[in-house]
Structure formats: structure tokens, C-alpha cells
C-alpha positions as CSV (number, residue, x, y, z in Angstrom):
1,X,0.0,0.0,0.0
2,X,1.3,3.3,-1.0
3,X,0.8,5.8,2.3
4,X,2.9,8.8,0.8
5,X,3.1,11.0,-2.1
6,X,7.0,9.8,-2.1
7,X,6.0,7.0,-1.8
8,X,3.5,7.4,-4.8
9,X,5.8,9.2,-7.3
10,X,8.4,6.1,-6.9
11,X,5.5,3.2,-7.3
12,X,5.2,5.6,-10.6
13,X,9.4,5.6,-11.6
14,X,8.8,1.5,-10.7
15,X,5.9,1.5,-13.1
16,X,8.3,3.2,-15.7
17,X,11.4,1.0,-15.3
18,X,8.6,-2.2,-15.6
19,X,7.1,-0.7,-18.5
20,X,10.6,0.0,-20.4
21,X,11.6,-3.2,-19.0
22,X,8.5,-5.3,-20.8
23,X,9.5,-2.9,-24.1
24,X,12.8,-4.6,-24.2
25,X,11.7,-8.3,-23.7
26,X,9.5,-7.7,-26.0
27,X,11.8,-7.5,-28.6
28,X,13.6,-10.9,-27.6
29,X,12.9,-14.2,-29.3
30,X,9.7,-15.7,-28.2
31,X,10.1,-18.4,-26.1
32,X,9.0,-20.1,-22.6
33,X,11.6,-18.0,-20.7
34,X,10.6,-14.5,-22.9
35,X,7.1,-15.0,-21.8
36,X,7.6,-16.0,-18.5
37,X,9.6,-12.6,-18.0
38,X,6.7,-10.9,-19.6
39,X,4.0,-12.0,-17.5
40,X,6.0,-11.4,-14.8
41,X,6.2,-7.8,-15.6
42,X,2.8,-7.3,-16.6
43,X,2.1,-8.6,-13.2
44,X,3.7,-6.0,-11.6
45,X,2.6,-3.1,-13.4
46,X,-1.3,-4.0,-12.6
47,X,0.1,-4.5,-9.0
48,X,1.5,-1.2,-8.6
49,X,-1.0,0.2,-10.8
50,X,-4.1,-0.6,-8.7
51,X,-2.2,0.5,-5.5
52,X,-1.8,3.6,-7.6
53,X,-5.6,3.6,-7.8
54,X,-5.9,3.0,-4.5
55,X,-4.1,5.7,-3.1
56,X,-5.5,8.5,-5.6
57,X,-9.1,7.2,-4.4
58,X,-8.2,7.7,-0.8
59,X,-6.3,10.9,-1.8
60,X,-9.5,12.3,-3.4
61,X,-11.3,11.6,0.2
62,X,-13.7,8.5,-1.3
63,X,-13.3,5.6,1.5
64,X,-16.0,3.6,2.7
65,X,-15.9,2.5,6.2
66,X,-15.4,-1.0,6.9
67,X,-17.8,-2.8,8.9
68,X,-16.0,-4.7,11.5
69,X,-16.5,-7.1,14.3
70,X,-13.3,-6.8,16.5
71,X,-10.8,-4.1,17.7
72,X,-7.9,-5.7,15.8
73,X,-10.0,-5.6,12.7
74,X,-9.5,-1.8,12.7
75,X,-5.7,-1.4,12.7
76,X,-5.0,-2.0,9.1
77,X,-7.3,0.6,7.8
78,X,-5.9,3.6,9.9
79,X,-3.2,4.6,7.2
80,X,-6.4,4.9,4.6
81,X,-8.7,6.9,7.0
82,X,-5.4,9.2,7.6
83,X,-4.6,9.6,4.1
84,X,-8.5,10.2,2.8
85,X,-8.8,12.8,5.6
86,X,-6.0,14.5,4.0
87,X,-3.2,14.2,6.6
88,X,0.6,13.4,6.2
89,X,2.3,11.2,8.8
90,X,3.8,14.3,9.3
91,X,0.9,16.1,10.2
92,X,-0.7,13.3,12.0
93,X,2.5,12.7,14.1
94,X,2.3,16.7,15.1
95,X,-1.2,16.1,16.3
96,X,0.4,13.1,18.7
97,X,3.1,14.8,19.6
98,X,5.6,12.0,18.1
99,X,7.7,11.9,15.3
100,X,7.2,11.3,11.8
101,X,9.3,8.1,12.5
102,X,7.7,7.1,15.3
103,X,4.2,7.4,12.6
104,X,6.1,5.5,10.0
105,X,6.8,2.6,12.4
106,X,3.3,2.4,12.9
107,X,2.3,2.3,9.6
108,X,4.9,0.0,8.5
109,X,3.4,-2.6,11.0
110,X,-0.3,-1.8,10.3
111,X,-0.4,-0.4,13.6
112,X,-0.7,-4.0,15.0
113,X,1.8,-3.3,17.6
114,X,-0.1,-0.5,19.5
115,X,-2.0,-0.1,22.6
116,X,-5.7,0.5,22.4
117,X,-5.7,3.8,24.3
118,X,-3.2,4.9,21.6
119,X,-5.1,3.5,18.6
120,X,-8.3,5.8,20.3
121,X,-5.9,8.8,20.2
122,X,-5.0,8.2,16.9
123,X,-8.2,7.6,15.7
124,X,-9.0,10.9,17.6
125,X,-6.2,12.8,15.7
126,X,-7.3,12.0,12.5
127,X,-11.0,12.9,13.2
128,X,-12.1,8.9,12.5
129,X,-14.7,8.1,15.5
130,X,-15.6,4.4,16.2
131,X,-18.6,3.5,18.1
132,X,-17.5,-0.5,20.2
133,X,-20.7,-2.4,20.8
134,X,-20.4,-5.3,23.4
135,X,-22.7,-8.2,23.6
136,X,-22.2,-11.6,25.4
């Protein structure tokens, strides 16, 4: 998942170098190993491609909240919430009063790794409110 616009602009230099890539093996001799490399390639592109997608969706503000059952459910969908409310782990960092490292650890861990009360501040900072219905 792309969760910068650095991170965005080289997911678009990969999408290049795949692109020229697939240009040149296209030009080799067909064979098993030729197309093998090929749809390897192609593979990629659509990969990165859609996270492109993704991330312009979620840049543009569209995101539909999940529906989920459990607490952990919600940690890997804080870096989309962040990013289609228009903050920058900088920004959202600021508003914790951490750094933008101590953010990008988070993110890089889907925020699996931190304490409920800080995943209700964070949630908090980035203005996402989640209502926790308990039944037995």
C-alpha cells in the first residue's frame, strides 16, 4: 500500500522502469523464458497500478468505512482513514506529539503493535470516531 506521495511518485518511476523493461523483452525471441519474464512484468505493473488507484481514491477523500466485528480488525485501515482525511504522517505525528518516524513505524506494522488507548488517540487525531458495541 502506498501511504505517501513519495512513496506514490516512486511506485510511478517502478511502473516506468517495468514498463521500459516489458518494451525490451519484448523484442527478444519468443520463447518459454521471454514470456515467463513478460507476465512477470505485466504482473507488476497491474500490481502497482491498482495500489496507484488506491491511493488516488483515498487521496481524493472517497473511502468507505469497513464494517468490522473486533478491535484488531480496525488497525489496518488507519493509514487509509489518515490519508483520505487528507493528513501526512507528518501532520498526524504533530497532532500526537511523536515523530514522523515514530508514525512511519506504525504504519509500517499496520499499527498492529499499538495499545488501544493509543489507537483511540490516533483515531482521535485523525478525526475517524468508532462507536464499540459489546454483547455476550
Amino acid at each position: 500500500m502506498i501511504k505517501s506521495d513519495a512513496q506514490r511518485e516512486r511506485t510511478v518511476a517502478q511502473i516506468e522502469g517495468f514498463q521500459q523493461a516489458l518494451a525490451k523483452v519484448a523484442q527478444d525471441k519468443p520463447g518459454k523464458r521471454s514470456t515467463a519474464i513478460r507476465g512477470s512484468y505485466q504482473s507488476m505493473i497491474g500490481q502497482l497500478e491498482e495500489e496507484l488507484r488506491e491511493y488516488d481514491r483515498l487521496k481524493s477523500g472517497e473511502l468507505a468505512l469497513p464494517h468490522v466485528e473486533r478491535l484488531d480488525q480496525i488497525a489496518p485501515f488507519i493509514a487509509r482513514f489518515r490519508i483520505a482525511k487528507g493528513l501526512s504522517q507528518t501532520e498526524l505525528a504533530r497532532r500526537l506529539g511523536v515523530s514522523k518516524q515514530v508514525v512511519s513505524r506504525y504504519e509500517e506494522s499496520e499499527y498492529q503493535t499499538v495499545a488501544i488507548s493509543r489507537l483511540q488517540e490516533i483515531l482521535d487525531a485523525i478525526g475517524i470516531k468508532a462507536d464499540v458495541t459489546l454483547s455476550a
